[in-house]
C-alpha positions in Angstrom: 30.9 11.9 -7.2 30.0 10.1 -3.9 28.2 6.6 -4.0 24.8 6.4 -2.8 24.1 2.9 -0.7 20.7 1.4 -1.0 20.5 -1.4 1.4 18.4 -4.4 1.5 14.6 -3.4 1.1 12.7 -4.1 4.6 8.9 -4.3 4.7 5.3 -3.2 5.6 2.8 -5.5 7.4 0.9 -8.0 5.5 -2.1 -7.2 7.9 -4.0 -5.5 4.3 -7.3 -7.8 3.2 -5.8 -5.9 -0.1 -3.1 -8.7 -0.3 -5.0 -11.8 1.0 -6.9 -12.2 -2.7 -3.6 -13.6 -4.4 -2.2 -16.6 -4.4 1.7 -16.3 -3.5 4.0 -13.8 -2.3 7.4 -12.0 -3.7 10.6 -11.0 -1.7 13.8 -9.7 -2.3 16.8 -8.2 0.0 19.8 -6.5 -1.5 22.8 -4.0 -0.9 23.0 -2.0 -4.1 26.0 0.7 -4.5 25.6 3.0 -6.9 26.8 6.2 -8.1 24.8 8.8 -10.2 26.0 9.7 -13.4 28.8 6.3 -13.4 26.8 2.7 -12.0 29.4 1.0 -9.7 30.1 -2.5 -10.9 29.6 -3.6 -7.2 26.5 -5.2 -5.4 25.2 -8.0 -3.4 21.9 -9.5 -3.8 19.9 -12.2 -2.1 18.3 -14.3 -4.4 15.1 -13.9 -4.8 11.9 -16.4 -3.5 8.9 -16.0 -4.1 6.4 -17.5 -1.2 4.3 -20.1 -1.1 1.4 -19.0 1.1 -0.2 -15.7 3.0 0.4 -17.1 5.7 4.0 -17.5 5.1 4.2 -14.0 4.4 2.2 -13.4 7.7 4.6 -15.4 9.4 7.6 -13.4 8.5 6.0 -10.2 9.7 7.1 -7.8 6.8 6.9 -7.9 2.4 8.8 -6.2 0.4 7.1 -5.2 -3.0 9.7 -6.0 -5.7 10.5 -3.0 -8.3 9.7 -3.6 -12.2 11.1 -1.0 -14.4 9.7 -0.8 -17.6 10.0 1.4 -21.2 14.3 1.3 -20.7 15.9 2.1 -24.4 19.0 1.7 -23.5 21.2 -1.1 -22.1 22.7 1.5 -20.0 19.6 2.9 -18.6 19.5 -1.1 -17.8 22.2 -1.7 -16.0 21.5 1.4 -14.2 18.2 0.1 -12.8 19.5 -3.6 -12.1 22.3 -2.0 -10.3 19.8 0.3 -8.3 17.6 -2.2 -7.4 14.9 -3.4 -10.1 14.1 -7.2 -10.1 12.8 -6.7 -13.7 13.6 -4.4 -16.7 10.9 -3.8 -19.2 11.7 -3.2 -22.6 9.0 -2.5 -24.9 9.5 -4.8 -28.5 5.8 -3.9 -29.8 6.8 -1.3 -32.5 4.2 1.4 -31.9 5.7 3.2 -29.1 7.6 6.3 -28.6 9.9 3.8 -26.5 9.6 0.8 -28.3 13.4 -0.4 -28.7 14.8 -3.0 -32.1 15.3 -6.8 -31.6 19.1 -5.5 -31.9 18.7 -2.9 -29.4 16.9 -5.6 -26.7 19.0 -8.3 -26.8 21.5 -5.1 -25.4 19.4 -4.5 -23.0 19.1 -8.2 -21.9 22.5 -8.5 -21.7 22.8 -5.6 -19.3 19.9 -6.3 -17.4 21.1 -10.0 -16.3 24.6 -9.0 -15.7 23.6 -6.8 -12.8 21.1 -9.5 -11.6 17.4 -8.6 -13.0 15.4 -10.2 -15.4 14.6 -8.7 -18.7 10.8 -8.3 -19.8 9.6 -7.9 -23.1 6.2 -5.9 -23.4 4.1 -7.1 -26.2 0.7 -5.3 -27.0 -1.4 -7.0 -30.0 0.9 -9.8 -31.5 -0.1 -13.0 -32.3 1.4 -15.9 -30.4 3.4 -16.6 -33.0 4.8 -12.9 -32.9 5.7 -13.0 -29.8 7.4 -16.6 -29.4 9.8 -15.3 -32.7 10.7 -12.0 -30.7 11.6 -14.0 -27.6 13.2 -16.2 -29.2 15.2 -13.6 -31.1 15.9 -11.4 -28.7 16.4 -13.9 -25.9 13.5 -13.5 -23.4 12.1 -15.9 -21.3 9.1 -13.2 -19.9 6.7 -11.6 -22.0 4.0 -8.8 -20.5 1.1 -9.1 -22.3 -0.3 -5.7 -22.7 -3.0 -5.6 -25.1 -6.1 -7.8 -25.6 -4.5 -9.3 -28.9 -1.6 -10.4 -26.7 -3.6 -11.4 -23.6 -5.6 -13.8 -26.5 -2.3 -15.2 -27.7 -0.9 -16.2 -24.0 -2.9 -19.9 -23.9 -1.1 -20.5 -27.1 2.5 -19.5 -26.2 4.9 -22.3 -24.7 5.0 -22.7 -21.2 8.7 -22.0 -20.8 7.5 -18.6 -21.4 6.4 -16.8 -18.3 3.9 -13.9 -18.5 2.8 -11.0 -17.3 -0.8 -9.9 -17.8 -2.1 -6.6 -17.8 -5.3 -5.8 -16.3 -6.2 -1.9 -16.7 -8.4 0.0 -15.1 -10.1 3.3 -15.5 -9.8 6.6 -13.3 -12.0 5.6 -10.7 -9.8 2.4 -10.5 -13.0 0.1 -11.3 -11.5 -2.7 -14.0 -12.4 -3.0 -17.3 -10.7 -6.3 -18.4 -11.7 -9.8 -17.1 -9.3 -12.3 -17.3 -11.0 -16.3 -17.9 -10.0 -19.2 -15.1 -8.0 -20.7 -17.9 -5.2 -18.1 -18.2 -5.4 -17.4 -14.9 -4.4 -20.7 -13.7 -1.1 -20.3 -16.2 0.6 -16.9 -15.9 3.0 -15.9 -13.6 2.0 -12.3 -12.8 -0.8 -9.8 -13.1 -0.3 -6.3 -13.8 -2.8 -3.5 -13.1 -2.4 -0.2 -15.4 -4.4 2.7 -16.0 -6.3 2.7 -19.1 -3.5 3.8 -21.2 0.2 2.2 -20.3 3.0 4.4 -20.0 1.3 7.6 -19.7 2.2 8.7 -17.1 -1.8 8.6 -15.7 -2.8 7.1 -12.3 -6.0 5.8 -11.0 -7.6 6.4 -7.8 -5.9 3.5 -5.6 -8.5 4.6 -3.0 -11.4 3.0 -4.3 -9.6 0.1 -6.3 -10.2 -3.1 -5.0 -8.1 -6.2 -5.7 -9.7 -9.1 -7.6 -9.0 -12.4 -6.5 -7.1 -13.6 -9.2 -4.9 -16.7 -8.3 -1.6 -15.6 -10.4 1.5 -17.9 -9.7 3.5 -15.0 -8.1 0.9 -12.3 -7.4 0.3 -8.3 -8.9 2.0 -6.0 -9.8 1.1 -2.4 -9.8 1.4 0.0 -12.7 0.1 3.9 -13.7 1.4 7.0 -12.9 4.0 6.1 -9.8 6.7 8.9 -9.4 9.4 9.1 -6.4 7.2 11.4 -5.0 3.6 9.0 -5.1 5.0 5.5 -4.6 5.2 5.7 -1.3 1.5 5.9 -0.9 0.6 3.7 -3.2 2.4 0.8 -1.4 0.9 2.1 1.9 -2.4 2.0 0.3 -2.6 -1.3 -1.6 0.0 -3.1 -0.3 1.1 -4.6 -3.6 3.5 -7.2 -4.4 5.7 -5.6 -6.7 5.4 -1.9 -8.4 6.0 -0.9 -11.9 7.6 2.3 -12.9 7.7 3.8 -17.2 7.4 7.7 -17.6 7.7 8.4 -13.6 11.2 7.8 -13.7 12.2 9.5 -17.4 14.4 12.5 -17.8 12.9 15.7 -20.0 12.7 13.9 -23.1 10.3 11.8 -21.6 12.4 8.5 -23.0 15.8 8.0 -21.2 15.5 7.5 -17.7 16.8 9.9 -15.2 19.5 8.3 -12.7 18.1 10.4 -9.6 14.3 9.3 -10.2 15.4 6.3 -10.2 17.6 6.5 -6.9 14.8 8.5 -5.9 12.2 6.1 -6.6 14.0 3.1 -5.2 14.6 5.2 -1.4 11.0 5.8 -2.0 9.7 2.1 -2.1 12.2 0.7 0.8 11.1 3.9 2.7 7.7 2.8 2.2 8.6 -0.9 3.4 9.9 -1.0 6.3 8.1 -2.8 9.1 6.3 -1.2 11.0 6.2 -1.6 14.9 2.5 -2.1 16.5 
């Protein structure tokens, strides 16, 4: 079967007031080959830096949101989306889930994650601090999403060698229905906006959402019903600095992801991010 080339993600102008609430500024470049139905051991990827200023970003002319893939079962499913282009895969250790994966089964799915260059992320929902440092430290993460309001009350007690994501959801009309306080704000690496129910597969209206200006150390991350076919628009729209994909990307049984959405859904975002002449 032939190999499909997805080259080094461009970018869309940084000209959105959408982006000028948060603090720094993600980009990545790469030259992924992969082939559908048999990931090709072969890639090249640019490491990845995060800037240090808008204006940075500004001055470069172009962003490229990064791709978080989350809900993977499988450390196959993993390497798959490393290989393709993911700068995180999202496993989900919090029990309750119809894609909630074993200790055993994550530290898998670590494994093939980092081998193919992406960081593994587990997603925690209402575990105690203490939960959560004894899964990563089983399993081997260094980034925890904190999805739940009992996790997002356990982040000022984890260590600081353990870099979060926080989750922020908010409801169909996009208005948001969680505050986070200045204190956590000042220490996690990411915020993540979801719809009111993660993983669904449910979007919110990205037309009347409006940013908050939360200072996270590496910006936001955008979550809630983005498919192949939608992502596009939503990076148009809200100009995010990275985008995070669960049940748009799944095959029929709604679990294990489906290689093409995932080819599908990475053309889709560097599509979306190329720079545009004015």
């Amino acid at each position: 079967m032939s190999a499909l080339s997805l080259a080094g993600l461009g970018g869309l102008s940084t000209s959105s007031p959408a982006r000028l609430s948060w603090c720094e500024r993600g980009r990545v470049g790469r030259t992924v080959q992969v082939r559908v139905g048999n990931v090709v051991d072969s890639r090249r990827r640019k490491s990845l830096t995060v800037r240090n200023s808008v204006e940075d970003a500004g001055e470069a002319g172009s962003y490229s949101p990064l791709v978080k893939m989350c809900g993977i079962t499988t450390p196959e499913d993993a390497a798959f989306a490393a290989q393709a282009g993911a700068v995180y895969v999202g496993m989900i250790v919090w029990p309750n889930s119809k894609r909630s994966v074993s200790w055993g089964q994550a530290r898998e799915i670590c494994a093939a994650a980092r081998e193919f260059g992406a960081e593994p992320v587990g997603v925690f929902v209402d575990e105690s601090a203490a939960q959560i440092e004894k899964a990563c430290h089983a399993v081997g993460l260094s980034f925890a999403q904190l999805h739940g309001e009992g996790a997002r009350d356990s982040a000022l007690q984890l260590p600081r060698s353990l870099k979060t994501i926080c989750v922020m959801h908010a409801d169909h009309n996009g208005s948001l229905q969680t505050t986070i306080s200045p204190q956590l704000e000042s220490i996690i690496d990411w915020v993540l906006v979801d719809g009111l129910e993660g993983g669904s597969g449910l979007k919110f209206d990205w037309a009347n959402f409006r940013v908050p200006a939360i200072c996270a150390k590496k910006g936001w991350l955008l979550a809630g019903g983005l498919t192949p076919e939608n992502v596009a628009l939503a990076v148009s729209t809200l100009r995010p600095d990275a985008v995070d994909v669960s049940s748009g990307i799944t095959g029929p049984d709604n679990i294990r992801k489906d290689p093409r959405r995932i080819l599908a859904f990475m053309e889709a975002v560097r599509s979306s991010a190329r720079v545009t002449a004015n």
